[in-house]
C-alpha positions in Angstrom: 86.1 146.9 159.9 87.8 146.7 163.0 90.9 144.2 162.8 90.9 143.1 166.6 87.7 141.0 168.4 86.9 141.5 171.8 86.1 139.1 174.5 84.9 139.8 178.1 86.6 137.3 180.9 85.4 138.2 184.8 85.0 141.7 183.6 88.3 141.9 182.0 88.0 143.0 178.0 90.5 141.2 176.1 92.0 142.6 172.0 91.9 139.4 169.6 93.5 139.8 166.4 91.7 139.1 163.3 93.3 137.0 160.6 91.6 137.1 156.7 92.7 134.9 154.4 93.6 135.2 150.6 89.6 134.5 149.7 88.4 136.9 152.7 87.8 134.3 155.4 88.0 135.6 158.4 89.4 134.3 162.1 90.0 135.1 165.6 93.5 134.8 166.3 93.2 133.1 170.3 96.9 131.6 170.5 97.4 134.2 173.5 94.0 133.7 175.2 94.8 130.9 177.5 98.0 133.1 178.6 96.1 136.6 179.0 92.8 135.4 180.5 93.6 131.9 181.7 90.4 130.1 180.0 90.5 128.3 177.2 87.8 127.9 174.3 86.1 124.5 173.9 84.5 123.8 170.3 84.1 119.3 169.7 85.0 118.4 167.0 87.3 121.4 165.9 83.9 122.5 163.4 84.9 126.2 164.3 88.4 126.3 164.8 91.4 126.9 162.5 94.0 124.8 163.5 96.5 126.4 160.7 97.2 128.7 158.1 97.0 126.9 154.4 98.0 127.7 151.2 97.0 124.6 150.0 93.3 123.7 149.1 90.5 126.3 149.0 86.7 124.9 149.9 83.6 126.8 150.2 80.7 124.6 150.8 78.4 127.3 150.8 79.3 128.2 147.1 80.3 124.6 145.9 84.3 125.9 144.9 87.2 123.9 145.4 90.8 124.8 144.2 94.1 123.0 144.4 96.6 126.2 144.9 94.1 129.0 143.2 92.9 126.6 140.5 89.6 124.8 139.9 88.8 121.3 140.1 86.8 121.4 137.3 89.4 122.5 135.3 92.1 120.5 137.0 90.0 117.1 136.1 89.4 118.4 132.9 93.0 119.0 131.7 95.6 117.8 134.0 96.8 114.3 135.2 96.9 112.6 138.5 100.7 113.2 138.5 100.9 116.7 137.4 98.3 118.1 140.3 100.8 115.7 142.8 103.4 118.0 141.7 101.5 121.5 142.1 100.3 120.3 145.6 103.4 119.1 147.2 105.5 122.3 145.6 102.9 125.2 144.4 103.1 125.2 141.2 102.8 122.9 138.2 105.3 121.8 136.6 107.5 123.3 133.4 107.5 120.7 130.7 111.0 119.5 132.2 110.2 119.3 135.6 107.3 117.0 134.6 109.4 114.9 133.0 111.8 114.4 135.1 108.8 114.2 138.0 107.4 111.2 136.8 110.6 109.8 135.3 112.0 109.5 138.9 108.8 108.3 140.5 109.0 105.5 137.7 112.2 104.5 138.3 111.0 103.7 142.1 107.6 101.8 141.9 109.6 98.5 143.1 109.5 98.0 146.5 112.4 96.1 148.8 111.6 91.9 148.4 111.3 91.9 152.2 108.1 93.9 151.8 106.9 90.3 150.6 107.6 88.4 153.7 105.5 91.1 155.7 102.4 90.7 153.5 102.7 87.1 154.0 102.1 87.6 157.3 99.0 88.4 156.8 95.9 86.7 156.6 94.0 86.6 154.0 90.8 87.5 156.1 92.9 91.0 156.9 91.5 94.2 155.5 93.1 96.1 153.1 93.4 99.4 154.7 95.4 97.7 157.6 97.7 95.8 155.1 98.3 99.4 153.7 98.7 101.6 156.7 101.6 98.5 158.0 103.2 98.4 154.6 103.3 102.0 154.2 104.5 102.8 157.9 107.3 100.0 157.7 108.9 102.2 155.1 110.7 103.6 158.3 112.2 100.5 158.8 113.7 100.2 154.8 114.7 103.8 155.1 115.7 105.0 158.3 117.4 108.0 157.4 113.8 109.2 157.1 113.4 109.2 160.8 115.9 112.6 161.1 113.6 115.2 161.1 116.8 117.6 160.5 117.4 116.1 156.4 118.4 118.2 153.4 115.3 118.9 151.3 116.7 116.7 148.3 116.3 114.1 151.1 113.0 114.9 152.0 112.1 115.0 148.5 113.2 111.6 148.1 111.2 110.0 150.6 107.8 111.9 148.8 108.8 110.1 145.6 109.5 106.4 147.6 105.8 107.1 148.4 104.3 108.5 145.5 106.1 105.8 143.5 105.2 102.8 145.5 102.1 103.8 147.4 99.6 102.0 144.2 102.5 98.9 144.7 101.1 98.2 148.4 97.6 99.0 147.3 97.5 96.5 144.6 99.9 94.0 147.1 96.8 94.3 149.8 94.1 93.8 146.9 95.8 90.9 146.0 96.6 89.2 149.3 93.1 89.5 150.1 92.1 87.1 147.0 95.1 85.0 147.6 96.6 85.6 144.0 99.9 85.9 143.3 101.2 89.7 143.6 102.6 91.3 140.1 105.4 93.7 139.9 105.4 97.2 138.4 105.5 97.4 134.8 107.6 101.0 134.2 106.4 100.7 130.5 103.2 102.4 131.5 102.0 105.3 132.9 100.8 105.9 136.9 97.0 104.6 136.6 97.5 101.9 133.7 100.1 100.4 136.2 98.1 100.4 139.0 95.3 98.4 137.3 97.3 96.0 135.9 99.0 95.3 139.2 95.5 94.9 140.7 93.8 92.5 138.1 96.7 90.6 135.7 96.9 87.1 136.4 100.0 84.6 135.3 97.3 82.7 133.6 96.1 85.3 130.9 97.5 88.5 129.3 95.7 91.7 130.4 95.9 94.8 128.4 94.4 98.0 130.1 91.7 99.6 128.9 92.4 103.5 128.9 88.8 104.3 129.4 88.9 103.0 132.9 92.6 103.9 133.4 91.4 107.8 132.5 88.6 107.3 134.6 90.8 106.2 137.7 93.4 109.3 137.2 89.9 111.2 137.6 89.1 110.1 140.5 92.5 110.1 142.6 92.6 114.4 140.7 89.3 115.0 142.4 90.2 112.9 145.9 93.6 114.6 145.9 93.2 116.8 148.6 90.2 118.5 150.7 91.4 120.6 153.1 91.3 120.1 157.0 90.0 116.9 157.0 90.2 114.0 159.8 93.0 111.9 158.5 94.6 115.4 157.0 94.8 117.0 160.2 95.8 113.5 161.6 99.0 114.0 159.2 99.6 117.2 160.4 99.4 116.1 163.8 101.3 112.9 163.6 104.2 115.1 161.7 104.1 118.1 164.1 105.8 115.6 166.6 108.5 115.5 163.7 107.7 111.6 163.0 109.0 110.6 159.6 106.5 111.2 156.3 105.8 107.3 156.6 105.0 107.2 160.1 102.2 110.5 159.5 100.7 109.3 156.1 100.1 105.8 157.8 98.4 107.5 160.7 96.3 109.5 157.8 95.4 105.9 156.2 93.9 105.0 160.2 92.1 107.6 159.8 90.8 107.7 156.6 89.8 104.1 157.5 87.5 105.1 160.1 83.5 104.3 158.3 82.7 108.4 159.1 85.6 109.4 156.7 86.3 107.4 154.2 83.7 105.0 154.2 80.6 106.8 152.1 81.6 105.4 149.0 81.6 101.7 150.2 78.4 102.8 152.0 77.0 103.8 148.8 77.1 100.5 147.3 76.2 98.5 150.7 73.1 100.6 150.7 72.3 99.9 147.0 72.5 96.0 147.8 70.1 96.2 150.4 68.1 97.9 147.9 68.2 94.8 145.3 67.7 92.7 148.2 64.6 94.3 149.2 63.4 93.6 145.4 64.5 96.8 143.4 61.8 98.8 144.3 63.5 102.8 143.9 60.9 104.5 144.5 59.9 102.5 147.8 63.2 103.5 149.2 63.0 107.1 147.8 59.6 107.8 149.7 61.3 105.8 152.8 64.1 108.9 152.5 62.0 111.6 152.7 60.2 109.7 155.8 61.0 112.0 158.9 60.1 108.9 161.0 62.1 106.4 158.8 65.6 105.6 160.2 66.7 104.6 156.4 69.1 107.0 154.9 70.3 108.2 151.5 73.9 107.2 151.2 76.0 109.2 148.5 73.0 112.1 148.1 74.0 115.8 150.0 77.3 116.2 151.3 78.2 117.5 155.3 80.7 120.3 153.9 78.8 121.2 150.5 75.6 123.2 151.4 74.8 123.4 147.5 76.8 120.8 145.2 79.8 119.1 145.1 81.5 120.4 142.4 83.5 116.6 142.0 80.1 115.4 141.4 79.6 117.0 138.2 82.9 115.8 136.9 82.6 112.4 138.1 79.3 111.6 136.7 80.4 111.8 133.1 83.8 109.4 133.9 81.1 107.0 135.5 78.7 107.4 132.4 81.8 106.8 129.7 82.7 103.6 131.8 79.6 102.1 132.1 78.6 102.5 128.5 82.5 101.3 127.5 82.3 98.1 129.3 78.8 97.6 129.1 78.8 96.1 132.3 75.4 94.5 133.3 74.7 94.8 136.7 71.5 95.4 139.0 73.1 97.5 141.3 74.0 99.5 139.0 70.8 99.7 137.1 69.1 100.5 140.9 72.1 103.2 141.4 71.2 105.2 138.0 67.6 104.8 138.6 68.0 106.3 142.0 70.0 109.2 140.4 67.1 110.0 138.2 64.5 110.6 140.4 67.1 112.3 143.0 67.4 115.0 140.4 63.7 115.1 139.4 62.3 115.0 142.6 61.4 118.5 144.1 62.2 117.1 147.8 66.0 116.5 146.9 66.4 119.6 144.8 64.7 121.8 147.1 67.3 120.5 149.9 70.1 120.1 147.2 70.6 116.6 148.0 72.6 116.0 144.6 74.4 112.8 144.2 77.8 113.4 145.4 81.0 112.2 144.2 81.3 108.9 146.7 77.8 108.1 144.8 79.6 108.2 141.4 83.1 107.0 143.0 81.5 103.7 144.5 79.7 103.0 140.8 82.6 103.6 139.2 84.6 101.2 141.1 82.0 98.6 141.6 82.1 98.7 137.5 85.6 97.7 137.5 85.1 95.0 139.6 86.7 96.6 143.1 85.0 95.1 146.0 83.8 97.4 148.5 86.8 97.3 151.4 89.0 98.4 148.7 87.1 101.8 147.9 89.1 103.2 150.9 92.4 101.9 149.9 91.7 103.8 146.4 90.8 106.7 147.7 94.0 106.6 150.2 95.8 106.2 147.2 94.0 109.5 145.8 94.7 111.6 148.9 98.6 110.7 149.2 99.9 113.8 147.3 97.4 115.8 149.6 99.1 114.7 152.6 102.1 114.6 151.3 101.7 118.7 150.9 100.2 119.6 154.3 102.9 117.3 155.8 105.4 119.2 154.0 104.1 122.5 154.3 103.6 122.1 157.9 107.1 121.2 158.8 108.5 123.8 156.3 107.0 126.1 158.7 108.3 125.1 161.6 104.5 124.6 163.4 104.4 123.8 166.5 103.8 120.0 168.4 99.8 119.5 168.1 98.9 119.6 171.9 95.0 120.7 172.6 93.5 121.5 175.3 90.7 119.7 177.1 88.0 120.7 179.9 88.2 118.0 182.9 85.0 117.0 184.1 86.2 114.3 186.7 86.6 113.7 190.1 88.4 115.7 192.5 91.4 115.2 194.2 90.4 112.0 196.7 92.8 109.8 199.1 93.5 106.4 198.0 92.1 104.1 199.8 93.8 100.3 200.0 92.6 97.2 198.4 91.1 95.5 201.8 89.4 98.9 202.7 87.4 99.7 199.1 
């Protein structure tokens, strides 16, 4: 196969290079097509073009495969932690035994956050959503560390800051969970692991003692494994882009929680569980909404079924469902949404219309249950799953700088007026 593509510009035949990746993708190299031809391609959305070279995250959603630096999610969920798969993104490989413990030793010893960080979530109502409490509290990290604003740092340096975030990123989650409520905030408890922390920052109250249920708290290091990275995504290319203008790690990661915000990204799973109210509102009826689904003419959609990268399954779905099924039957919670949510995910997968098309539940279907289950409400699914993609951009913030890519500066095609005389205010 030839390695170089051609193009034809007013009759002038232009060499490409091809570039294939480790897993045999393949792409047109165009950095010098603007400069050789003077045109510049136009694709909306970025759907066909490679804005870097990775090492990070392998997805084919053709195939249903997704791997964390060469290894599988399946087996990732299956025998890792939350913490460990942190580790192998950020730096490439997992950790020795040593390097584990002294990992998550040092992230321990920093989950307590400057008091100051108090006065700022005062300042917030309660009325304010979650995911903006977060992206603030995270970003104002700057203003408790600037040293983190030199771009030029020693990488012991650098590697402090990831651990600040890592360490204190479920501390400002739990903080804008409880602000919301208007309940007192609790402090880290360093006597328990990442998850089992997390949860008893988010629901222990001074009035009763709360002991966490490791169930739920296995359940939840599940999750934020299979939510840990997913390649090019909005809010991770938002990183990359925010960080290619060498703004701090805090500055990029809170520009990656904007983005994640956004109800096309990181919404589905509140989506999910919005749609499955509207359900028991309606009276319960699954099978009246199913047949409203397959209705071409029908504006109702199926929220949490199919997925826009995964042409045959997502492969988190698989691992998810059985964390959501141990959950429910260990807190036996009893809930019509979730009785309408399992008996949509029955006839989903015995309905020829949805297996035919592969419209599988998908892991923000079993993400939402799950955390409707523990008794999250919705506007906190995206702060959870911010909290799951951290180590991801952590990594492609990291790798990006490390080498040395370039500012983020694209290209546009104007479609606007032509040069015109201005005309003064008593003559328009």
């Amino acid at each position: 196969m030839s390695s170089t593509a051609e193009i034809k510009v007013d009759g002038k035949t232009l060499e490409l290079p091809l570039i294939e990746g480790t897993e045999n993708e393949k792409a047109i190299d165009i950095s010098s097509l603007r400069g050789d031809s003077g045109v510049i391609t136009i694709d909306p959305g970025f759907k066909n073009t490679g804005s870097t070279q990775s090492a990070i995250t392998f997805l084919d959603g053709e195939k249903g495969i997704l791997r964390y630096r060469g290894y599988s999610i399946e087996e990732l969920a299956e025998k890792s932690t939350f913490l460990e798969v942190s580790y192998l993104l950020i730096y490439g490989e997992l950790p020795t035994p040593a390097q584990y413990q002294e990992f998550t030793k040092t992230i321990t010893n920093h989950t307590l956050v400057h008091e100051d960080i108090k006065k700022i979530l005062e300042g917030f109502p309660s009325t304010a959503h979650p995911m903006g409490v977060l992206s603030s509290l995270v970003c104002a990290q700057t203003a408790f560390y600037p040293a983190s604003l030199d771009p030029n740092r020693a990488a012991p340096e650098v590697d402090m800051s990831i651990i600040r975030l890592l360490a204190k990123m479920p501390t400002f989650a739990a903080w804008s969970f409880k602000n919301q409520i208007g309940h007192p905030v609790n402090y880290p408890d360093n006597s328990l692991d990442y998850c089992s922390n997390f949860l008893k920052m988010m629901f222990a109250t001074p009035a009763e003692a709360y002991e966490v249920d490791p169930v739920v708290a296995n359940a939840l290091d599940k999750l934020l494994i299979l939510h840990a990275d997913h390649e090019q995504n909005c809010s991770t290319s938002t990183v990359r882009m925010v960080g290619s203008s060498h703004a701090s790690l805090y500055a990029s990661i809170s520009g990656g929680i904007n983005a994640l915000w956004g109800p096309l990204h990181g919404g589905a799973n509140q989506a999910v569980i919005e749609m499955l109210e509207n359900i028991k509102k309606d009276g319960g009826d699954t099978k009246k909404w199913m047949a409203k689904a397959k209705d071409k003419n029908d504006p109702f959609r199926l929220m949490g079924f199919g997925h826009r990268v995964y042409k045959n399954f997502d492969p988190r779905a698989r691992i998810i469902k059985k964390a959501a099924d141990d959950v429910l039957a260990k807190l036996g919670v009893n809930d019509p949404i979730l009785e309408i949510a399992k008996g949509l995910e029955e006839e989903a997968l015995n309905d020829s219309y949805f297996v035919e098309r592969k419209l599988y539940p998908n892991v923000d279907f079993y993400s939402g249950i799950i955390y409707r289950a523990l008794g999250i409400p919705t506007d906190m699914f995206t702060v959870m799953f911010a909290m799951g993609r951290l180590p991801g951009w952590i990594a492609q913030w990291k790798e990006m700088r490390e080498n040395k890519e370039p500012i983020g500066r694209p290209r546009q095609v104007y479609t606007g007026y032509k040069e015109r005389a201005y005309a003064p205010i008593d003559k328009r």
